[in-house]
MIDRENTI-807378 format. One record per residue (C-alpha): residue number from 1; x, y, z. Coordinates in Angstrom, 2 decimals. Layout:
<rotors>
firo=NUM	x=X	y=Y	z=Z $
...
</rotors>
This chain:
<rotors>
firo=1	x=0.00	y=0.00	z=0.00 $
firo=2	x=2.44	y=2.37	z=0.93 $
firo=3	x=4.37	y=1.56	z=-2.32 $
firo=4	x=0.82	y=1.82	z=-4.47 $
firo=5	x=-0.66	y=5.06	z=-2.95 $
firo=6	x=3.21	y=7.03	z=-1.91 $
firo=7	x=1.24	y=7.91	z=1.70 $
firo=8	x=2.60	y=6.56	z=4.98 $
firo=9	x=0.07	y=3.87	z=6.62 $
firo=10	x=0.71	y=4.63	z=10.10 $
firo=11	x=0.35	y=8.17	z=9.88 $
firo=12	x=-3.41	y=8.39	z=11.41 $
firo=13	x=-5.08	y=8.45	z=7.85 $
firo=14	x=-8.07	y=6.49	z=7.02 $
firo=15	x=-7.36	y=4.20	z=3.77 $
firo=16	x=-10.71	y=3.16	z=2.37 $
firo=17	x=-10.91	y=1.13	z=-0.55 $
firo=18	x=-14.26	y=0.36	z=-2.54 $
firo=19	x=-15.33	y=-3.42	z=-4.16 $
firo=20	x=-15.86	y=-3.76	z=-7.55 $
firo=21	x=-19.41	y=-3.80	z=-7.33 $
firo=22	x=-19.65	y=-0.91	z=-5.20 $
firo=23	x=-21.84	y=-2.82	z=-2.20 $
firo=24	x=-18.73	y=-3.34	z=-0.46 $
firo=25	x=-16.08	y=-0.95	z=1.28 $
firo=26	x=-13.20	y=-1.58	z=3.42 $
firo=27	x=-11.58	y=1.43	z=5.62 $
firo=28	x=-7.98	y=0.36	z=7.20 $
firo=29	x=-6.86	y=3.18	z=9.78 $
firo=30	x=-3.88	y=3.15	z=12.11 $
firo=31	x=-4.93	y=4.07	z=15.86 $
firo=32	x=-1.41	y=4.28	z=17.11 $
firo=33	x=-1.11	y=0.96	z=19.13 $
firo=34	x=-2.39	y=-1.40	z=15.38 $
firo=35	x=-3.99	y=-1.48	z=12.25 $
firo=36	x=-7.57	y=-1.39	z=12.15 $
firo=37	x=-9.95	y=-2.98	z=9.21 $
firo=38	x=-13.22	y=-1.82	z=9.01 $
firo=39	x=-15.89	y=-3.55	z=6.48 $
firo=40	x=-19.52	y=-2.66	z=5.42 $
firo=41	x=-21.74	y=-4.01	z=2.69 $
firo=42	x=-24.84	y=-2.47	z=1.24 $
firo=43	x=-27.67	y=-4.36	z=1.37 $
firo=44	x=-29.86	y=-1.54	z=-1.02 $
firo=45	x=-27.50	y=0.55	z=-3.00 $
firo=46	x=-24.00	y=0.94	z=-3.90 $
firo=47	x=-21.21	y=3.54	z=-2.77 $
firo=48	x=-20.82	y=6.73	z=-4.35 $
firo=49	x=-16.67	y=6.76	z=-5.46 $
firo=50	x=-14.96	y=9.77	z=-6.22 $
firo=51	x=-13.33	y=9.77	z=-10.09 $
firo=52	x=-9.51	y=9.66	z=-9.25 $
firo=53	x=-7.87	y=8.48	z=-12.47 $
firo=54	x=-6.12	y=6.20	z=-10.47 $
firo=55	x=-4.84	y=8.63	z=-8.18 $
firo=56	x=-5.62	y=8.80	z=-4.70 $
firo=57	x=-8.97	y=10.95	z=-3.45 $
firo=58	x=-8.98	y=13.15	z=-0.41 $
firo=59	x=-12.47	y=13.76	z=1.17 $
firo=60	x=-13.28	y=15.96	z=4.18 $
firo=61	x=-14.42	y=14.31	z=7.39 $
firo=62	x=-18.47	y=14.95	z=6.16 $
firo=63	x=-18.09	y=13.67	z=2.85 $
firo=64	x=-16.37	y=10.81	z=4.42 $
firo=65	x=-19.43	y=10.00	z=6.64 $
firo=66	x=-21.94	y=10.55	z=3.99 $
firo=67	x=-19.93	y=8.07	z=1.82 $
firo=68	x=-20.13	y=5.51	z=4.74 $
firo=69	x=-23.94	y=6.12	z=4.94 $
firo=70	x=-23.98	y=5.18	z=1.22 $
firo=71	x=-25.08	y=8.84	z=0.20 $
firo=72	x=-24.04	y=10.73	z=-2.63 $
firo=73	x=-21.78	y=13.13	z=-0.72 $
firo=74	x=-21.16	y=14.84	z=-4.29 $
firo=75	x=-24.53	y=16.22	z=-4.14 $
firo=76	x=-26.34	y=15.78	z=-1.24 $
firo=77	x=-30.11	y=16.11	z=-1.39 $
firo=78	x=-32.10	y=17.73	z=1.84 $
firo=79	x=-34.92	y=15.26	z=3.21 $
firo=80	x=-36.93	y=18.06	z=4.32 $
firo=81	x=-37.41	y=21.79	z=3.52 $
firo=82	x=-36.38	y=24.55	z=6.46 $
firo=83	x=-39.35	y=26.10	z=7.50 $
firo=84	x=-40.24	y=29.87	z=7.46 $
firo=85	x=-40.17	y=31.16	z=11.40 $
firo=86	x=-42.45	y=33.04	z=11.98 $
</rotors>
């Protein structure tokens, strides 16, 4: 990996890594004391992957999450409409 990407494994960054299919993504993070492996698989849906060209993608911590929660974090839609106080 380290070889592959040119970023250091143990230096606190997440490392998440999609399946072919999209329903499948893998997140391997260093927490200081060993290497972490994360997994989740969509039951409904697949993961929204940023185009990288075969480079490496850096996301903020929210887009991130919504990735994990399997939304599309490039354009996130609002669920409900503010209201008007008053």
């Amino acid at each position: 990996m380290q070889d592959h990407l040119a970023r250091d494994p143990f230096s606190g960054q997440a490392f998440v890594f999609r399946g072919r299919q999209g329903h499948l993504i893998k997140v391997l993070w260093w927490d200081g004391q060993g290497l972490c492996l994360f997994a989740k698989r969509l039951e409904k849906g697949r993961f929204v992957w940023p185009a990288t060209a075969g480079a490496a993608a850096a996301l903020t911590p929210a887009q991130l999450a919504m990735l994990l929660e399997g939304i599309d974090w490039r354009a996130p839609v609002r669920t409900d409409r503010p209201r008007i106080a008053g």
